[in-house]
ZAMARGU-4260 file (C-alpha; in steps of 0.2 Angstrom, whole numbers, plus 5000, padded with zeros to 4 digits):
<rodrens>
0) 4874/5140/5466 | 4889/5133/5458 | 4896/5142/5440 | 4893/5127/5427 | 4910/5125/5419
5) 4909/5116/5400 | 4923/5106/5393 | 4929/5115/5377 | 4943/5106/5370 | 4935/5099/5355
10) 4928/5105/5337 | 4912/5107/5333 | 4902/5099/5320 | 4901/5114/5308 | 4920/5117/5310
15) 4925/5098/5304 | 4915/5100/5290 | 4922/5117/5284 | 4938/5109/5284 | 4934/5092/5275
20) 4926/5103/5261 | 4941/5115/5261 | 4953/5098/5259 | 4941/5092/5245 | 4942/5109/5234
25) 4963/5107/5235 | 4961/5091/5230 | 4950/5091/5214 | 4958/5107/5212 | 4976/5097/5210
30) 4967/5082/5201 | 4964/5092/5184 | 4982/5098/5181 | 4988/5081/5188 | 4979/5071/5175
35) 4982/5083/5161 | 5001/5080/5163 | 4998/5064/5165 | 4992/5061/5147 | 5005/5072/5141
40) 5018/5060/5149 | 5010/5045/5141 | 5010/5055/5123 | 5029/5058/5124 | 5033/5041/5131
45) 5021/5030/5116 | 5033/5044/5103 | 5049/5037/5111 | 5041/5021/5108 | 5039/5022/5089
50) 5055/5029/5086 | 5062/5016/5098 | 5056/5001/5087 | 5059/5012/5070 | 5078/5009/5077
55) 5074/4991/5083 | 5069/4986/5066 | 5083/4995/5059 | 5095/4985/5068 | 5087/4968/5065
60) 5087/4972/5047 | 5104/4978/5049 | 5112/4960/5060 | 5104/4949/5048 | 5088/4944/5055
65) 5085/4926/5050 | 5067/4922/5045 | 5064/4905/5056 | 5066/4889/5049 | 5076/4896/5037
70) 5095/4902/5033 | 5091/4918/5024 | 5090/4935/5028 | 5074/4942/5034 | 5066/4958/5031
75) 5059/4965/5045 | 5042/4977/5044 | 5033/4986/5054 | 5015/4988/5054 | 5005/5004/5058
80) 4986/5005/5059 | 4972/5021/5062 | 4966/5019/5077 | 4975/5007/5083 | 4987/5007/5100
85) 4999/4994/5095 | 5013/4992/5082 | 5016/4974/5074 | 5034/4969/5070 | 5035/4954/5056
90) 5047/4948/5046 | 5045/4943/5030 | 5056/4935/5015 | 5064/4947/5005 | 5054/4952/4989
95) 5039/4953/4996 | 5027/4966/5003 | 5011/4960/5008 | 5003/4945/5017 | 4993/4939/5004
100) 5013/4939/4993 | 5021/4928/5008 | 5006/4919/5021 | 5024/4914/5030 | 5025/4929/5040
105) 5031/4929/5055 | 5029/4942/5070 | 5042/4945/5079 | 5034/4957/5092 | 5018/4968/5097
110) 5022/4985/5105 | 5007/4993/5114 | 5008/5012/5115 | 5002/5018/5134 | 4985/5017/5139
115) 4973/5029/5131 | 4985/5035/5118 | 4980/5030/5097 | 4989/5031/5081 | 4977/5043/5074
120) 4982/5050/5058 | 4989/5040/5043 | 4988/5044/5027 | 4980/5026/5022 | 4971/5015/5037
125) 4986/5006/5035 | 5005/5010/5033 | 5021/4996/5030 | 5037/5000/5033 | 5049/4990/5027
130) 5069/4986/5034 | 5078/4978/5019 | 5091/4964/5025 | 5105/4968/5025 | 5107/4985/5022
135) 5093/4991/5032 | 5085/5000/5018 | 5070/5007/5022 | 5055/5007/5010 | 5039/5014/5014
140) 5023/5007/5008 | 5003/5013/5009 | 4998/4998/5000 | 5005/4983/4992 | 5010/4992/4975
145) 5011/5011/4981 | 5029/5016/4989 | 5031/5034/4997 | 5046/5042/5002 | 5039/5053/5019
150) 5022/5051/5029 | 5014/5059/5046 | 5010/5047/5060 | 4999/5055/5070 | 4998/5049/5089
155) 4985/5057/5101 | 4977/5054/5119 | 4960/5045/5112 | 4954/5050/5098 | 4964/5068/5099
160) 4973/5074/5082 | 4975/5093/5087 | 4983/5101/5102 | 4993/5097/5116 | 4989/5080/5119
165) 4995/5073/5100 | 5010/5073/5093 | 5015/5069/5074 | 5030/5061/5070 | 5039/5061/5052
170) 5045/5047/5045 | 5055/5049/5029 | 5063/5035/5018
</rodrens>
């Protein structure tokens, strides 16, 4: 009889699978550290952020922001909430320091921290600082009648105020 000759130039079953599954451990294996410097990335860039408009406000205040409809110098403040992932910019009429003082506030912008990342830690719920026009003095405020001269803002992924993934910023009069 004639020898039986077989064509052998393929895989078999059990060898594609070995390798898919070999490929998927690589990949969740790169995942993890992917995403964790990810967040990291998203931390540093929200604390560039804050210190970006600390400087944009400062500037406003310093060229003489106008208050609209008006000729008169504006001051300009920003607004920082726990728990929130954005920071309001408003200006305000000099003398005043609250919205319930001046209801003709006037926001100039919102900035949105990165996805996922929160103002975590203040020493109130909410913080005002204020850019005095047109010196750019800076005031801080926890409430209406309570000035400070320093305060923490603490920024982290989610709800994070420890670790890696938060970062604490000092802001001093």
């Amino acid at each position: 009889m004639f020898p039986s000759t077989r064509n052998t130039s393929g895989f078999t079953l059990i060898e594609l699978i070995v390798v898919i599954m070999i490929i998927g451990i690589l990949f969740a294996g790169s995942y993890v550290p992917y995403d964790y410097y990810s967040r990291l990335s998203k931390i540093r860039i929200s604390t560039e952020k804050i210190h970006q408009t600390l400087e944009d406000a400062k500037i406003l205040s310093q060229n003489g922001q106008l208050f609209p409809g008006t000729t008169k110098n504006a001051n300009v403040w920003l607004l920082f909430e726990k728990g929130s992932h954005t920071i309001s910019m408003f200006t305000f009429l000099p003398g005043t320091h609250s919205f319930t003082e001046n209801t003709d506030a006037k926001i100039i912008k919102i900035i949105s921290l990165e996805d996922g990342v929160n103002i975590n830690t203040l020493p109130k719920d909410r913080m005002l600082i204020e850019y005095k026009a047109p010196k750019w003095e800076r005031e801080i405020y926890t409430s209406p009648t309570e000035t400070g001269t320093t305060f923490d803002i603490g920024i982290g992924w989610k709800t994070v105020t420890t670790g890696a993934l938060s970062r604490t910023l000092k802001i001093e009069k």
